[in-house]
MARKOLMI-232827 format. One record per residue (C-alpha): x, y, z; residue in one letter. Coordinates in steps of 0.1 Angstrom, whole numbers, plus 2048, in hexadecimal, padded with zeros to 3 digits. Layout:
// residues N
XYZa ...
***
This chain:
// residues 800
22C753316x 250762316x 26375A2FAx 2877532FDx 29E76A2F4x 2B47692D5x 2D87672D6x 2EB78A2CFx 2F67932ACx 3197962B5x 3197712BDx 30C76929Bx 32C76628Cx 33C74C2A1x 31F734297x 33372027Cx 34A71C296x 3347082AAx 3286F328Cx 34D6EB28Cx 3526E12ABx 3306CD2AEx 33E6BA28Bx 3606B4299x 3556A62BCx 33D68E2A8x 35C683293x 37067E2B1x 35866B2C4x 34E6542A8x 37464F2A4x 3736442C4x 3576302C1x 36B6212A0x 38861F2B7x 37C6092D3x 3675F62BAx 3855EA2A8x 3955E22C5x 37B5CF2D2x 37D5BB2B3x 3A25B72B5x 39C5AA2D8x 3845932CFx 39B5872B3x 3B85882C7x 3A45712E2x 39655D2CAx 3BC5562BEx 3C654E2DDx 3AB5352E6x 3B25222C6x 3D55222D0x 3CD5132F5x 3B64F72E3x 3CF4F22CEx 3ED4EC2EAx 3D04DE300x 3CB4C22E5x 3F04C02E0x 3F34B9306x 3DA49D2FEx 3E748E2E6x 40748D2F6x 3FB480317x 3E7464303x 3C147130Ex 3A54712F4x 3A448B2DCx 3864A32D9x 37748F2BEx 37846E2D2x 36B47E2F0x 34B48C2DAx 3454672CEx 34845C2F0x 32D4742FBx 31946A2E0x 31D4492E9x 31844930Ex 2F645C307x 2EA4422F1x 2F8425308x 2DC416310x 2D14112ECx 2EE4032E1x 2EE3EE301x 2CF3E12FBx 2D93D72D8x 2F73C52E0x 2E23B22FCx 2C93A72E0x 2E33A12D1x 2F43872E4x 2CC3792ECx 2C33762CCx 2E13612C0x 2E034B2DFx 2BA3452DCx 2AE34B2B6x 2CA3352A5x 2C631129Fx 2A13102A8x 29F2F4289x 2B72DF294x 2AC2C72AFx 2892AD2A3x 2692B62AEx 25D2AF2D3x 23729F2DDx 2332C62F0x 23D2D22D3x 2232BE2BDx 2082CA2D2x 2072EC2CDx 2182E72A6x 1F52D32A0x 1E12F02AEx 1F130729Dx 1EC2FA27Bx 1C82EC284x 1C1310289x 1CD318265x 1BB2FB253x 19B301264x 19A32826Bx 19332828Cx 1A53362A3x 1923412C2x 1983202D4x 1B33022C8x 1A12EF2B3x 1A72C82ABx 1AD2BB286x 1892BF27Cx 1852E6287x 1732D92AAx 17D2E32CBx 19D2CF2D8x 1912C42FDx 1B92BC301x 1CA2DF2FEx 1BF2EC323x 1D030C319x 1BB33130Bx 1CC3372E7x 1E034F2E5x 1FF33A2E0x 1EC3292C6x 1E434C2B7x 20F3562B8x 2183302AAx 1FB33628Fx 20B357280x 22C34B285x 22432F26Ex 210347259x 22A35B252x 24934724Ex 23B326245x 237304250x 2582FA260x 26C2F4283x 279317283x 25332827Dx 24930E29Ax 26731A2B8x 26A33D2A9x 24E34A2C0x 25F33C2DEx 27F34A2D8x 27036E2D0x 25E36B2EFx 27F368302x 28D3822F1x 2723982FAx 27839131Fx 29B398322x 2933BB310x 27A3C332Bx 2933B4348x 2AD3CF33Bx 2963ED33Cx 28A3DE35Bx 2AA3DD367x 2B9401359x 299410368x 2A13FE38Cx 2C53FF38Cx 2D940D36Bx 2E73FB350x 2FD3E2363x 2E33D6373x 2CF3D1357x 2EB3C1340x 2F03A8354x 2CD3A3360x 2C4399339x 2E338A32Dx 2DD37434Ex 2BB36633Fx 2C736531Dx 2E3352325x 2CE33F340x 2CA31C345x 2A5320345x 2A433331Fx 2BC31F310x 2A72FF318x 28530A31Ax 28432A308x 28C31C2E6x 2732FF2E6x 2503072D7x 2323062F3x 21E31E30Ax 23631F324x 24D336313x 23134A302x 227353325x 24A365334x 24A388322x 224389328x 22D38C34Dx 24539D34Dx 2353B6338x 2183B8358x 2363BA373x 24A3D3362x 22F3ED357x 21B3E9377x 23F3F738Ax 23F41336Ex 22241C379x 22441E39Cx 243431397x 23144D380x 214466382x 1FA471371x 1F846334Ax 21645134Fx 208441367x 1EA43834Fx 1FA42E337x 21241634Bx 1F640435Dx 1E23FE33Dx 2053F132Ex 2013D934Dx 1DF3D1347x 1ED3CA321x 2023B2330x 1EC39E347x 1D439932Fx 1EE38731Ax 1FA371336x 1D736B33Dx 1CB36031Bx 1EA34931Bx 1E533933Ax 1CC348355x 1E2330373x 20333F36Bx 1F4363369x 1F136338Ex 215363392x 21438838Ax 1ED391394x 1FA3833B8x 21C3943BDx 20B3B73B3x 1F03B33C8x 2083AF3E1x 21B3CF3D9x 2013E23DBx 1F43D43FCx 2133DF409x 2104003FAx 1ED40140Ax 1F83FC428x 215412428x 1FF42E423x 1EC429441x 20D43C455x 20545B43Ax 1EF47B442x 1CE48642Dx 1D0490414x 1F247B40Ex 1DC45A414x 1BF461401x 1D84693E4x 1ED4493EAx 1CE42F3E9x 1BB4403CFx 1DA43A3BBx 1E241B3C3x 1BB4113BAx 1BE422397x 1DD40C390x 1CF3EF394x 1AE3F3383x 1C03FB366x 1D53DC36Ax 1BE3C6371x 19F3D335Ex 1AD3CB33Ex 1B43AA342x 1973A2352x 1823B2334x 1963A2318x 194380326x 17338132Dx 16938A30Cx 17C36E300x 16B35A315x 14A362310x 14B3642E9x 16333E2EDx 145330304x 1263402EBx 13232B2CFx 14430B2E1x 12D30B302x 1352F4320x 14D2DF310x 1642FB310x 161301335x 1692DB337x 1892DD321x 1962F9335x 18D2F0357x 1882CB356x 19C2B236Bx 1AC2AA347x 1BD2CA348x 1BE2E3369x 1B82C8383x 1D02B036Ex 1EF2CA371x 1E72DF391x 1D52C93ACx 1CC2A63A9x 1EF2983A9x 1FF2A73C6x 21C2BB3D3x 23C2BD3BFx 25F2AC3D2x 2722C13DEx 2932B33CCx 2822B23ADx 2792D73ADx 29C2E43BAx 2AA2D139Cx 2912E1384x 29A302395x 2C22FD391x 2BB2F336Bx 2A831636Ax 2C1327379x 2DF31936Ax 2FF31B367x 2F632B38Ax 2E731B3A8x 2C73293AFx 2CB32F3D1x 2E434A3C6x 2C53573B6x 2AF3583D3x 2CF3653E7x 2CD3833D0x 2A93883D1x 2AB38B3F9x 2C93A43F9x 2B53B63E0x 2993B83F7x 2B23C1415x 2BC3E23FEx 2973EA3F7x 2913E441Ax 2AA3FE424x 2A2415409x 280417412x 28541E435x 299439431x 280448416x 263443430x 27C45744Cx 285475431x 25D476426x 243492431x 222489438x 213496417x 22E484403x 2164723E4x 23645F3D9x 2304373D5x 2424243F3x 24E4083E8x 2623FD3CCx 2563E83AEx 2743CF3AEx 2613BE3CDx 24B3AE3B0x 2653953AAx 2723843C9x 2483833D1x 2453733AFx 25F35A3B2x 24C3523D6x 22D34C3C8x 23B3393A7x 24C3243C2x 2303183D9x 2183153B8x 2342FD3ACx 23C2F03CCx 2182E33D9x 1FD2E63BBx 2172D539Ex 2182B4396x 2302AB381x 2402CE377x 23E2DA358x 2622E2354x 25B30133Cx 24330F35Ax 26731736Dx 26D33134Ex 257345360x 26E347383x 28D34B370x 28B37336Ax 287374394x 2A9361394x 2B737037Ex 2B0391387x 2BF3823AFx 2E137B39Dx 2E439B38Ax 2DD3AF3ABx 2FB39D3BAx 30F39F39Bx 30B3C1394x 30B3D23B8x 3313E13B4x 3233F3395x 30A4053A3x 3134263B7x 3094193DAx 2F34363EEx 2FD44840Dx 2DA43C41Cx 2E241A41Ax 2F740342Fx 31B3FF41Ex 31F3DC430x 2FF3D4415x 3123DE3F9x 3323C8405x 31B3A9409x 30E3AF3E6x 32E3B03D6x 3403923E5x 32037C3E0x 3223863BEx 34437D3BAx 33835E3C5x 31A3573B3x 331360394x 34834739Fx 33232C3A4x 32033237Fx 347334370x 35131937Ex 32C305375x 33530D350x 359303355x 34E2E135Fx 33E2DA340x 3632DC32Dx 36F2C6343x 3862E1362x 37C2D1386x 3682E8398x 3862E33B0x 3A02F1398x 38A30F391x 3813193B3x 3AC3173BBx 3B232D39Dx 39B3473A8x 3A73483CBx 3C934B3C1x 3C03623A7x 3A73793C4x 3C53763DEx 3DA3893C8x 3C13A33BAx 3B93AB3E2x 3E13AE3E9x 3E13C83C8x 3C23DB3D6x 3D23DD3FFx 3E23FD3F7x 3C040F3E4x 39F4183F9x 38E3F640Ax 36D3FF3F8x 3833F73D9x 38C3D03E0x 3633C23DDx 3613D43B9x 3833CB3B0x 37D3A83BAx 35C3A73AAx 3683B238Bx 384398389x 36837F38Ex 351392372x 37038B35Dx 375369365x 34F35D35Fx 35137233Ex 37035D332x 35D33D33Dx 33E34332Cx 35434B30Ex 36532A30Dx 34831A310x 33832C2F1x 35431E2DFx 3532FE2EFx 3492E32D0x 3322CD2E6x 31C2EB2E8x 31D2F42C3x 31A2D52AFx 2F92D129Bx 2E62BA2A1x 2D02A0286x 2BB2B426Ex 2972A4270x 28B294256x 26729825Ax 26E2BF25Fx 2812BD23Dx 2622AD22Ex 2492BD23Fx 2592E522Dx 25A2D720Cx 2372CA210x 2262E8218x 23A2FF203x 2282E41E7x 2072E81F5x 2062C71F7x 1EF2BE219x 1DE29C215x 1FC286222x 1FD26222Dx 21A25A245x 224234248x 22B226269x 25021D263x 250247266x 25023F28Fx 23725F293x 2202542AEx 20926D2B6x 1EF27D2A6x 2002A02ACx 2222982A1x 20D28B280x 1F92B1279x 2192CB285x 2302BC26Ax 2142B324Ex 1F02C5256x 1D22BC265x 1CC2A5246x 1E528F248x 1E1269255x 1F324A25Ax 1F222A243x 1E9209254x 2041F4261x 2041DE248x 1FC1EE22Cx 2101F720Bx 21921A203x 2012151E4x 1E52111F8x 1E9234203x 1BF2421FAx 1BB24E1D8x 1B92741DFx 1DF2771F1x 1F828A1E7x 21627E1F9x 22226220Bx 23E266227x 250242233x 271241243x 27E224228x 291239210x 2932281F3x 2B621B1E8x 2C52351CAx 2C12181B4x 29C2171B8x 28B22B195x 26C23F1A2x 25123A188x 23F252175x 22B26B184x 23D2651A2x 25527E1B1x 26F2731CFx 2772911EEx 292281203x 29C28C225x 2B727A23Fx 2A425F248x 282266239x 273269217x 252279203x 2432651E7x 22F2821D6x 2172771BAx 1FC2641B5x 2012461D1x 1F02281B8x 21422D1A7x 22B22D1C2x 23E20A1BCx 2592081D9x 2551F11F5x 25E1CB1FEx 2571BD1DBx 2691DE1CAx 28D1D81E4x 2881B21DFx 28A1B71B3x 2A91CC1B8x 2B81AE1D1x 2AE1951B6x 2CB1831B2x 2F617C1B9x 3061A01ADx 2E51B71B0x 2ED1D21CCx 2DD1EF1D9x 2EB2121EBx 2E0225207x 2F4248205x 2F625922Ax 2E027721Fx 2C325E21Cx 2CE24B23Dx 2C3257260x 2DD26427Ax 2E32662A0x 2E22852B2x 3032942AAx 30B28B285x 3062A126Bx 3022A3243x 3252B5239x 3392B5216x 35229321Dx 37529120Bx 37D27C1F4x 3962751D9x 37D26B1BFx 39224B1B1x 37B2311B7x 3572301ABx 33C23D1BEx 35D24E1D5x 35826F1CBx 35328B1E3x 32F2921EFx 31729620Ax 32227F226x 31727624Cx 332287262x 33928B289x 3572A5287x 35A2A42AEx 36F2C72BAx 37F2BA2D4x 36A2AE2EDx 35E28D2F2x 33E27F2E5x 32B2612F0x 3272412DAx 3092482C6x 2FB23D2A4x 30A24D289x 2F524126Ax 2DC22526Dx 2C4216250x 2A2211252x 2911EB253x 29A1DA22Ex 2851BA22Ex 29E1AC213x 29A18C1FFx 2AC16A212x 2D116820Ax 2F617220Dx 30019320Ex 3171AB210x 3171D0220x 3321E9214x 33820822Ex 34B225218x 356234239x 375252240x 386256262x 39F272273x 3A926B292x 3C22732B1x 3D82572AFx 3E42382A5x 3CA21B2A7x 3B22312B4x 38D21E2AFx 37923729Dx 356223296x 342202295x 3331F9276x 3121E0280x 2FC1C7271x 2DC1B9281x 2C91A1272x 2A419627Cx 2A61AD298x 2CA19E2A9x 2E91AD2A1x 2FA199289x 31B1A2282x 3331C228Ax 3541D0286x 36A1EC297x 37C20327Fx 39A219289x 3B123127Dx 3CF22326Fx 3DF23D25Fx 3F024F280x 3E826A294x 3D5285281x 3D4274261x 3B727A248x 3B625B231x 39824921Bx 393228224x 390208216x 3651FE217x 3631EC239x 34F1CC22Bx 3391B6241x 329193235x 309186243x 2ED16D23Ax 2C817923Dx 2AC156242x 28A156233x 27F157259x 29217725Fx 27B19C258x 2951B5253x 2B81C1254x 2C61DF265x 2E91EE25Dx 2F920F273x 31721E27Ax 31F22329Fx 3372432A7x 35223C2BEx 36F25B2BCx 38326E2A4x 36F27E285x 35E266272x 34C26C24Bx 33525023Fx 32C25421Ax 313232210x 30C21021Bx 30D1F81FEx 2F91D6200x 2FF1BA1E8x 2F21991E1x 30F1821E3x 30A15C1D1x 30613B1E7x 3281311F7x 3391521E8x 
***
């Protein structure tokens, strides 16, 4: 091993040396190091300096030019990337308002009272696997499964015994269909689309009639809707999305089908179609593409239709163990099925287009079906050139789910059209998502980014008939404040003429959206004037019964007889407002009569505010109604009771308006008054306080029957007026005796145009004979705004 060799003495010596110089190129080169570090961070300072200073002048430039500022443009991100949420809020919005508010208002209708009695049978008796009758037995007249009567049950449940607990279902249910039309809709075609797809149904002739009315016709709409929408989710999706889609479908048909089996087929058929189609397409595809394609296609619909044929089965077969063959009578009896579907024939056509237009409205439904078939023609192209672009081991689904709709409306239409007679005018809620969906795609084709694949002439044809269609709805809800459809179509023309002389000198794709657009505006405008419009806003009559019928139950109070001058004439009417317990006295018996165990009794012959009520006895008074609660031996008031307080010359009685039943359009409000007379004071008053439009003659305030004592009276009408001008008649105070009128008078306003002024009591003399039964006094609306405080009725001496 050699070993190296040492260094020479003599060059021992310079060793420090090196040391040196080994030290001082380590200082230099970390001074380097120091060097180039700080001026790296002096750069980066120096940069960062100048970038604040370019943001700064940037934002300066901004400013100055009038463009959003940084922060704005962050909120605006924010906001674009939550748009669909808060899209989706203000569309409930605007649904819920237009479908959810009022629901109180208008009286109770015989549909209504049917599945109102079913509803609260089910509570009573505890049963609710079928609709049961007043004595917890199957009800052979409801031909329907019960799942509406399961929603109206909770509802009632939950909220209480009223009109609002009753319709609240129906309107939720609406409101749960536009949601799904606008993901629907987003999912198909963005958010235009789907804004105006759901503010179209909201807004819809077809929800605004229909929708808000308790039944199983509304009950049924987001069912199917639910089976449609999550049967195209899952044809557009793989794997568990797929699953979970198609079992959301099955979800839904097993709603639809446990509401009514008939109506489910309107979605069963249209996806068996789809996928027929989808079937068949395949056939042009290579193994293992095929294969792929129809084991798919068989998954999706086992899972769609598996469910619902397992839940309502089970109903079935637990409903038929413990009711047996009169179930299968109830549901499939010529009472109910063969009743509504076969025996009576096909539907006229006039009939059903005017059903259809009402659905549709303010829009024509052909515009509708118009829609549907462009919408078709752009899947149609679509398709064609996915097919020419597609591989043969493409897996993809090959057609569209928005085929579901036109093929339900054609189904919906040829049920209606040949197995319906009459039509079930809430059925056609089921058609009006199809229609609305055809006027949306029309509407809302300029705001969707048309595709190089398809045909631009398509996209031109979309937009002008949309212009049209929104023209045509405009104009419909213009008509209703009184502008021609004449006068509107001019404006617009004028108006569109000069918009397409502003767009000549921009790009001709420009002029449709531009034109559309105006016509967007336009409709907007008119839909907002009609909003405001007071003909479409005034209340309408509280109900007396429903009144009654809250502070009943909220009493616990459910052993009620109802006398027949109450004018409710069915049995159903009789258990939605007061329980399955409740029954009606015999025509000619006393309201003492009334069985020794009930609680209330509920006649429409309020008692004069003159009239004591005994002891024990406790008076609930409603517009036109009242509740005697207490034991019913004690209850005093009838003919012999009115007869002692018309005893003699002098004696009088009052009938204030709150106790007094009222047309359609009047109204309780707070009525002025100076107070300087008795009894003049201001207080709760029968109103019309019309908003400008006309209103049609109608009763205003009308008494019941008085069988008063033989004599001369007397009837004071405290009545206020305000009206447009000078002897401008403003009502028509009447008097019928025995059935005949008797005597009238016109009152008008006297005090010039606009004045407000209390009137002298218009007074009206009449006789009543021992041979006549009973007197009737009302007040007949004719213009202006009209308050009616009381009706006074005195007995006047012989010859007076």
């Amino acid at each position: 091993m050699e070993v190296p060799e040492r260094p020479s003495q003599p060059d021992q010596p310079h060793a420090p040396d090196a040391a040196s110089g080994a030290k001082q190129g380590a200082a230099e080169d970390a001074g380097k190091d120091a060097r180039n570090e700080a001026g790296n961070e002096a750069g980066k300072d120096a940069k960062k300096e100048a970038d604040d200073v370019a943001k700064t002048v940037t934002g300066a430039k901004r400013g100055a030019d009038g463009s959003s500022a940084p922060l704005r443009a962050r909120l605006w991100s924010a906001l674009s990337r939550g748009r669909a949420v808060w899209l989706l809020g203000l569309v409930l919005t605007v649904a819920a308002v237009a479908l959810c508010t009022g629901l109180d208002a208008a009286p109770l209708t015989a549909g209504e009272a049917e599945l109102g009695a079913h509803a609260r049978h089910a509570l009573d008796a505890g049963v609710y696997l079928v609709a049961v009758d007043s004595h917890g037995g199957l009800a052979p007249g409801f031909p329907w499964p019960p799942m509406s009567v399961w929603i109206t049950s909770a509802s009632l449940r939950l909220l209480g015994v009223s009109l609002l607990a009753l319709r609240l279902p129906a309107a939720l249910a609406c409101l749960a269909a536009v949601a799904i039309c606008f993901a629907w809709g987003r999912r198909a075609a963005g958010d235009g689309f789907a804004t105006i797809w759901a503010v179209t149904l909201a807004l819809g002739g077809a929800a605004l009639s229909w929708g808000r009315v308790a039944g199983v016709a509304p009950l049924q709409v987001p069912w199917l809707l639910l089976a449609l929408w999550a049967h195209d989710g899952a044809a557009r999706s793989d794997g568990r999305a797929a699953t979970r889609w198609a079992a959301l479908a099955g979800l839904g048909l097993a709603g639809a089908c446990l509401t009514d089996p008939l109506v489910a087929a309107l979605a069963v058929v249209p996806i068996a179609l789809l996928e027929l189609a989808a079937w068949r397409r395949a056939a042009a595809l290579e193994e293992p593409a095929r294969s792929d394609m129809h084991r798919r296609a068989r998954a999706r619909l086992a899972r769609a239709l598996g469910p619902a044929v397992a839940i309502t089965g089970a109903w079935l077969a637990w409903a038929l163990a413990r009711f047996g063959a009169p179930l299968l009578k109830a549901l499939l009896g010529a009472s109910s099925i063969g009743r509504r579907w076969a025996l009576a024939g096909a539907t006229p056509d006039a009939e059903l287009s005017a059903l259809l237009d009402r659905a549709s409205g303010p829009f024509p439904w052909i515009i509708g079906v118009v829609g549907l078939l462009m919408l078709c023609l752009w899947l149609r192209a679509r398709d064609e050139r996915t097919s020419e672009a597609a591989t043969s081991t493409t897996t993809k689904a090959a057609t569209d789910g928005l085929w579901l709709l036109p093929l339900q409306l054609l189904v919906g239409a040829l049920l209606l059209a040949n197995l319906a007679r009459p039509v079930q005018p809430g059925v056609l809620l089921t058609l009006a998502p199809a229609l609305a969906c055809g006027v949306a795609w029309l509407v809302s084709a300029p705001l969707r980014p048309a595709p190089d694949s398809l045909p631009r002439g398509l996209s031109y044809a979309c937009a002008l008939l949309g212009g049209a269609a929104l023209l045509l709805g405009a104009s419909a809800a213009l008509e209703r404040l009184g502008v021609s459809r004449v006068n509107t179509v001019t404006l617009v023309a004028l108006v569109g003429l000069w918009l397409w002389g502003r767009a000549r000198g921009g790009s001709p794709e420009a002029r449709p959206v531009l034109l559309q657009r105006a016509a967007l505006g336009f409709a907007v405008a008119a839909y907002a004037a009609l909003a405001v419009d007071a003909s479409a806003r005034r209340p309408r009559a509280p109900d007396p019964f429903a009144i009654l019928m809250k502070e009943l139950d909220a009493r616990g109070i459910s052993r009620v007889m109802v006398a027949r001058d109450a004018e409710l004439d069915t049995r159903e009417q009789l258990s939605t407002y007061f329980g399955a317990a409740a029954r009606r006295l015999p025509r000619d018996a006393r309201l003492s009569d009334a069985p020794a165990d009930t609680q209330a009794i509920v006649s429409a012959l309020a008692p004069p505010r003159e009239y004591a009520a005994p002891s024990g006895v406790e008076i609930i008074r409603a517009p036109g109604a009242v509740a005697f609660v207490g034991d019913p031996a004690r209850v005093t008031w009838g003919d012999e009771a009115l007869a002692a307080l018309l005893s003699g010359p002098g004696s009088s009685i009052t009938l204030e308006a709150e106790d007094l039943r009222g047309g359609e359009h009047g109204v309780l409000v707070e009525a002025p008054g100076d107070g300087d007379r008795d009894g003049d004071a201001p207080g709760v008053a029968r109103a019309v306080l019309p908003g400008g439009a006309a209103i049609e003659r109608f009763p205003l305030t009308r008494s019941p029957k008085l069988a008063v004592p033989a004599g001369d009276y007397r009837a004071r009408f405290r009545m206020r007026g305000r009206c447009d001008g000078r002897g401008r008649e403003l009502a028509e105070v009447r008097v019928r005796v025995g059935g005949r009128a008797a005597r009238s008078e016109t009152v008008r306003c006297d005090g010039g145009e606009g004045a407000s002024e209390r009137r002298e009591d218009v007074s009206i003399d009449f006789r009543v004979r021992a041979k006549d039964r009973h007197v009737q006094l009302a007040v007949a609306y004719i213009g202006g705004a009209v308050w009616h405080d009381a009706i006074v009725i005195e007995r006047r001496a012989p010859g007076e």
